[in-house]
Z-matrix of the N, CA and C atoms (Angstrom, degrees):
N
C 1 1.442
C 2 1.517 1 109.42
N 3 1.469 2 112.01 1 137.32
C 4 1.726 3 103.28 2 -171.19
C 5 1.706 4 83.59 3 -110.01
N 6 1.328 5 110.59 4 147.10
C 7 0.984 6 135.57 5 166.17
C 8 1.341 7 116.42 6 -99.56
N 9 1.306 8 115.24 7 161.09
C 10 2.058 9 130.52 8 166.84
C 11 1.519 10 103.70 9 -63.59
N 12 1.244 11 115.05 10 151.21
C 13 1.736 12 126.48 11 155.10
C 14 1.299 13 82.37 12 -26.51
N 15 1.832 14 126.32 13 -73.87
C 16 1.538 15 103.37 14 -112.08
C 17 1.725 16 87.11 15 -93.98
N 18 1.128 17 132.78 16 -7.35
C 19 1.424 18 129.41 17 -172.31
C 20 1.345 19 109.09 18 -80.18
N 21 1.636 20 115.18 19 -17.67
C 22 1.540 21 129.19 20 179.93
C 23 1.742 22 103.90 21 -84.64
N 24 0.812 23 129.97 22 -46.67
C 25 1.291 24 159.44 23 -174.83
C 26 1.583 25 84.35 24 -46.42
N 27 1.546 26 99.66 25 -74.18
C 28 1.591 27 118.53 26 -164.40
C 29 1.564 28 117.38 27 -45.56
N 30 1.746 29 96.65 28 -55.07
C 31 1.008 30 104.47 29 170.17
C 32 1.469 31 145.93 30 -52.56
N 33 1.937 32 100.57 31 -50.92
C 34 1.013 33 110.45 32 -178.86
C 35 1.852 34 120.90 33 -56.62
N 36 1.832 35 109.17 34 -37.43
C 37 1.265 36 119.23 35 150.81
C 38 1.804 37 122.56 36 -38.93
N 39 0.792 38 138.81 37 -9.02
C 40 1.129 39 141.16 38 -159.99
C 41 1.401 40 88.93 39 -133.68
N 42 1.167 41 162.43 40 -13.45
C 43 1.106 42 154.62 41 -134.41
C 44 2.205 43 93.30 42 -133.18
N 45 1.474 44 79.82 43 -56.02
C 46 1.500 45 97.15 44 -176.08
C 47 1.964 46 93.81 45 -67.00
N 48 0.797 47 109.36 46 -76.43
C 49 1.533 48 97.12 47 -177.32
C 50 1.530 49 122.42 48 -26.68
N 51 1.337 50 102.34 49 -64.08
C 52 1.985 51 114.32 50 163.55
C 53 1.663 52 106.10 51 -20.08
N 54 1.556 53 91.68 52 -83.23
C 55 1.553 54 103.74 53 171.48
C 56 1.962 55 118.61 54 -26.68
N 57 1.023 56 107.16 55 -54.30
C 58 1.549 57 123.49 56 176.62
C 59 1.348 58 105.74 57 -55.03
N 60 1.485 59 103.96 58 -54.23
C 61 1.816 60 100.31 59 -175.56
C 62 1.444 61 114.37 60 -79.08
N 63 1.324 62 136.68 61 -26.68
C 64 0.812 63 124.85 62 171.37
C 65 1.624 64 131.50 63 -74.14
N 66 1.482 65 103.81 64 -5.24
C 67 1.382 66 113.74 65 176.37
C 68 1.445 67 108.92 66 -97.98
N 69 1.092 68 137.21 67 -12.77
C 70 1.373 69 149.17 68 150.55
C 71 1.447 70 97.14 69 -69.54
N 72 1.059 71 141.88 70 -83.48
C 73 1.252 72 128.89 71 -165.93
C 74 1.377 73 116.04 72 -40.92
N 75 1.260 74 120.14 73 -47.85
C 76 1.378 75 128.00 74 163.42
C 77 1.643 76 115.62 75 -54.10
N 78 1.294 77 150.90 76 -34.16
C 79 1.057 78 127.43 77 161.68
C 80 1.303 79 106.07 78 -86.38
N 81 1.404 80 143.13 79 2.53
C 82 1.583 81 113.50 80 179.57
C 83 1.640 82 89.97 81 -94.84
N 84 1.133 83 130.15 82 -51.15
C 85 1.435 84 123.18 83 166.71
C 86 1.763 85 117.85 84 -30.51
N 87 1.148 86 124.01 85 -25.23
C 88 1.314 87 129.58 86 166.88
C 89 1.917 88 99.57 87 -86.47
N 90 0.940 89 113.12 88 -79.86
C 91 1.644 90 110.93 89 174.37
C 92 1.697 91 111.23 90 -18.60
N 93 1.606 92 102.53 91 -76.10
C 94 1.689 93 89.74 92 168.24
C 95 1.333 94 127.12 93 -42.43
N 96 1.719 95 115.15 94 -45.07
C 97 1.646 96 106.21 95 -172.30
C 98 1.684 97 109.99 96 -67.11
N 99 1.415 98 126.43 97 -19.93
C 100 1.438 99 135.66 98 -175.04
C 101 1.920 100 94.02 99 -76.15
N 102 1.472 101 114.67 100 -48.60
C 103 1.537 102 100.70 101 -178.48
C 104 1.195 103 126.08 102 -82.26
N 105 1.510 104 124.86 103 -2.94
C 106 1.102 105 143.73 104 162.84
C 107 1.496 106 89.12 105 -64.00
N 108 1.132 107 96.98 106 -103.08
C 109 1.808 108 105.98 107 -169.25
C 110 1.726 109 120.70 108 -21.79
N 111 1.108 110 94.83 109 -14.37
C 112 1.769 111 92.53 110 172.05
C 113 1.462 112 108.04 111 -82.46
N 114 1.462 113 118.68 112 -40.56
C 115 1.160 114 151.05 113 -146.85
C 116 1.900 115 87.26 114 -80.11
N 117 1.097 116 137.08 115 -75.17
C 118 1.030 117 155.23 116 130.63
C 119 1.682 118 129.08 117 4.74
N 120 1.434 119 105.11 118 -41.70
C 121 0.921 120 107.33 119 -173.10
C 122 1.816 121 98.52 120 -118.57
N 123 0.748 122 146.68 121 33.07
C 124 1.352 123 167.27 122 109.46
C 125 1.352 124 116.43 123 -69.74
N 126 1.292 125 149.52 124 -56.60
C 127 1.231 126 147.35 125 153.21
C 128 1.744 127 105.56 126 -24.47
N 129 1.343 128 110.43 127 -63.72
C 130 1.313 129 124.15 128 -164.75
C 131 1.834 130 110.49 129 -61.31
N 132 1.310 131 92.71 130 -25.86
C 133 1.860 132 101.68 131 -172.32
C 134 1.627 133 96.44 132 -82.88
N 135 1.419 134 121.27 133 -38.56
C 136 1.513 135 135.29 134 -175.40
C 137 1.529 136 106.50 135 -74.15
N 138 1.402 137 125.17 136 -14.94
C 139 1.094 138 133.89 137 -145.54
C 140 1.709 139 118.15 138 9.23
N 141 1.226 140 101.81 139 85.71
C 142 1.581 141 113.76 140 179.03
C 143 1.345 142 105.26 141 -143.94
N 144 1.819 143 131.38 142 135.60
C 145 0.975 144 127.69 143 -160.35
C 146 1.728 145 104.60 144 -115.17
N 147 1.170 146 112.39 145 14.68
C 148 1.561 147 129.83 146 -173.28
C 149 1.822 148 104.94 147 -148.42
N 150 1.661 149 104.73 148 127.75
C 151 0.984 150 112.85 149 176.84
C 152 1.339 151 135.46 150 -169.81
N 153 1.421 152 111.27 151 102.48
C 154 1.497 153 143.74 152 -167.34
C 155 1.601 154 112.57 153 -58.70
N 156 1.662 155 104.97 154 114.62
C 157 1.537 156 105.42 155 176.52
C 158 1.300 157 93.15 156 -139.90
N 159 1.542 158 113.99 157 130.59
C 160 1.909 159 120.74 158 -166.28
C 161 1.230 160 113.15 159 16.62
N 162 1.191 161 146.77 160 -119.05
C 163 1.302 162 152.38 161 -174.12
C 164 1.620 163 121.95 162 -67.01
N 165 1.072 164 91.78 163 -30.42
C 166 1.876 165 109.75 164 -174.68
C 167 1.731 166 116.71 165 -83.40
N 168 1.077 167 112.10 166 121.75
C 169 1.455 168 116.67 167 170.02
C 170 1.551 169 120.41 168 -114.71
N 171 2.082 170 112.03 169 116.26
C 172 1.435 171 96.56 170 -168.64
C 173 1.292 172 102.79 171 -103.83
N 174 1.266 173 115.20 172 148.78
C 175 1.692 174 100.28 173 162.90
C 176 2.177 175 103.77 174 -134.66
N 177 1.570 176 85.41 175 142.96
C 178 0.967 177 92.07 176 170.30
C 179 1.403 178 141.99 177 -122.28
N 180 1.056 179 136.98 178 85.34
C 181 1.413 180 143.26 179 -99.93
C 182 1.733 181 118.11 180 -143.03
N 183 1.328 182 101.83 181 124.41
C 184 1.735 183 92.81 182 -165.83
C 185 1.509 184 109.98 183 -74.96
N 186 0.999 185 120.58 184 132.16
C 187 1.906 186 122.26 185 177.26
C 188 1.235 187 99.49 186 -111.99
N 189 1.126 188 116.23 187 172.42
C 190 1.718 189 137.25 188 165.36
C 191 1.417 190 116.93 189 -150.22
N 192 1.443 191 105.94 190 130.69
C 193 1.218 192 152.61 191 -147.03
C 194 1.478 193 109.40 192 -109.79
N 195 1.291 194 111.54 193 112.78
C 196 1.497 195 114.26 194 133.68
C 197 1.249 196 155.76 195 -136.97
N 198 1.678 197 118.58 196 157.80
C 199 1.850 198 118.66 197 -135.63
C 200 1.392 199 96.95 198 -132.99
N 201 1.274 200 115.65 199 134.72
C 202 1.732 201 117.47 200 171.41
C 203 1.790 202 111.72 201 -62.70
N 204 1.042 203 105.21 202 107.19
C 205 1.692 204 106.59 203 169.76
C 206 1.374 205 104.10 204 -55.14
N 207 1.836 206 124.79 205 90.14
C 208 1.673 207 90.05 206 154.56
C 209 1.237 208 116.38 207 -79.36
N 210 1.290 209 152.21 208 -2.54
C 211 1.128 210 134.75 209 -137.32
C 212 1.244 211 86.20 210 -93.96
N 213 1.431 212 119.82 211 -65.31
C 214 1.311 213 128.46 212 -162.15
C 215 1.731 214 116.60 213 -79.43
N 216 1.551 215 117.73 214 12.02
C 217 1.175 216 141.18 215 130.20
C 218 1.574 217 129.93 216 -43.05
N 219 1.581 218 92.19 217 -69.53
C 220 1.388 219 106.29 218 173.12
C 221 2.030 220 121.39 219 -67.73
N 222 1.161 221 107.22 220 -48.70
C 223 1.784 222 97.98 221 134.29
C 224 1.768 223 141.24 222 1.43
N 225 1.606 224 68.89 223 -99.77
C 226 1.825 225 84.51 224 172.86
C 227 1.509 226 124.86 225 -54.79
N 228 1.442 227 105.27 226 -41.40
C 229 1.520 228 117.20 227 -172.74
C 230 1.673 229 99.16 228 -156.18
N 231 1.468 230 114.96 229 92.01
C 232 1.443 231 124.83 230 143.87
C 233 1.508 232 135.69 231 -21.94
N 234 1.679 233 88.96 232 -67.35
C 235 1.347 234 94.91 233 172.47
C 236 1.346 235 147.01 234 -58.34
N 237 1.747 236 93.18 235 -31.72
C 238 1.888 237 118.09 236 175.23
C 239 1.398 238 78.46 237 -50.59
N 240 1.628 239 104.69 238 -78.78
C 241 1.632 240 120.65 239 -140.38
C 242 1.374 241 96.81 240 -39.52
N 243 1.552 242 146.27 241 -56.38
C 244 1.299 243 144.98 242 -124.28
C 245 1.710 244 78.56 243 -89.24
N 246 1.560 245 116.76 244 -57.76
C 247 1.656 246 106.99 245 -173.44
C 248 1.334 247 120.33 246 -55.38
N 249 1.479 248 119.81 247 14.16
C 250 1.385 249 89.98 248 176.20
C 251 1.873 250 91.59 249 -146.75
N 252 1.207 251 108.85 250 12.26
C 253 1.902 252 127.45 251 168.00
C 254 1.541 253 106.70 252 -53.96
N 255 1.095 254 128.63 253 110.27
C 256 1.511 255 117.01 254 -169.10
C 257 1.993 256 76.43 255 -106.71
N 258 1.685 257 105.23 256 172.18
C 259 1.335 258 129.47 257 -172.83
C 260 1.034 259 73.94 258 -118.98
N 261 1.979 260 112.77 259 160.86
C 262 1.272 261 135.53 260 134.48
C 263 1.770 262 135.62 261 -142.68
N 264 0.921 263 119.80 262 136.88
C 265 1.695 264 93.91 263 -166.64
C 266 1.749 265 111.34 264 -105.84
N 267 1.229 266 126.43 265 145.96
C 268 1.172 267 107.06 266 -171.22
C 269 1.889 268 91.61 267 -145.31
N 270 1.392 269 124.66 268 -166.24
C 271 1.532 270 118.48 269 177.60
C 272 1.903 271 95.20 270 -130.45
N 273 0.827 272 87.58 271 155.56
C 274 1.256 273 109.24 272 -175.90
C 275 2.180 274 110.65 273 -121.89
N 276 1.244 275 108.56 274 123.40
C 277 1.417 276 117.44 275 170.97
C 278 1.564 277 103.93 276 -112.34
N 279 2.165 278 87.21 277 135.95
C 280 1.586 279 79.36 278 166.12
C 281 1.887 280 96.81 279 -151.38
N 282 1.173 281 122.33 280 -160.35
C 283 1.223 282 104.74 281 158.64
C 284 1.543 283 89.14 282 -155.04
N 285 1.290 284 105.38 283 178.39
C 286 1.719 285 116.78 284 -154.46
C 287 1.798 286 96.16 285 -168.48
């Protein structure tokens, strides 16, 4: 699709900004996971799974989880798995 000067213009501004925010988002998302992990790993040396700082209470706490194996569904029995495999279509944005 060819676009106008000014819709390129527009765009490319919007494109470049994206770019900008998402690279900020990407290092504070690293920053948090680094102060987490301190956070975490002091708890873990104290071994205490609750922990009170002025107003804030963290806890860090083992859970257990459970997840439908398809894989090893589809394995055992193909056929189940495929009868009950739903499709879906969706769009995907990216830029490059």
């Amino acid at each position: 699709m060819k676009l106008t000067k000014k819709k390129e213009k527009e765009f490319l501004e919007k494109i470049r900004t994206i770019k900008e925010l998402e690279q900020q988002k990407k290092q504070a998302d690293e920053k948090i996971d680094e102060l987490k992990g301190d956070i975490k790993a002091y708890m873990d040396k104290n071994s205490t799974s609750e922990l009170t700082v002025d107003i804030f209470t963290v806890h860090y706490t083992e859970i257990e989880t459970e997840r439908f194996d398809s894989k090893a569904l589809k394995a055992a029995d193909e056929e189940l798995y495929k009868k009950y495999l739903k499709s879906s279509t969706s769009k995907r944005f990216s830029i490059t």
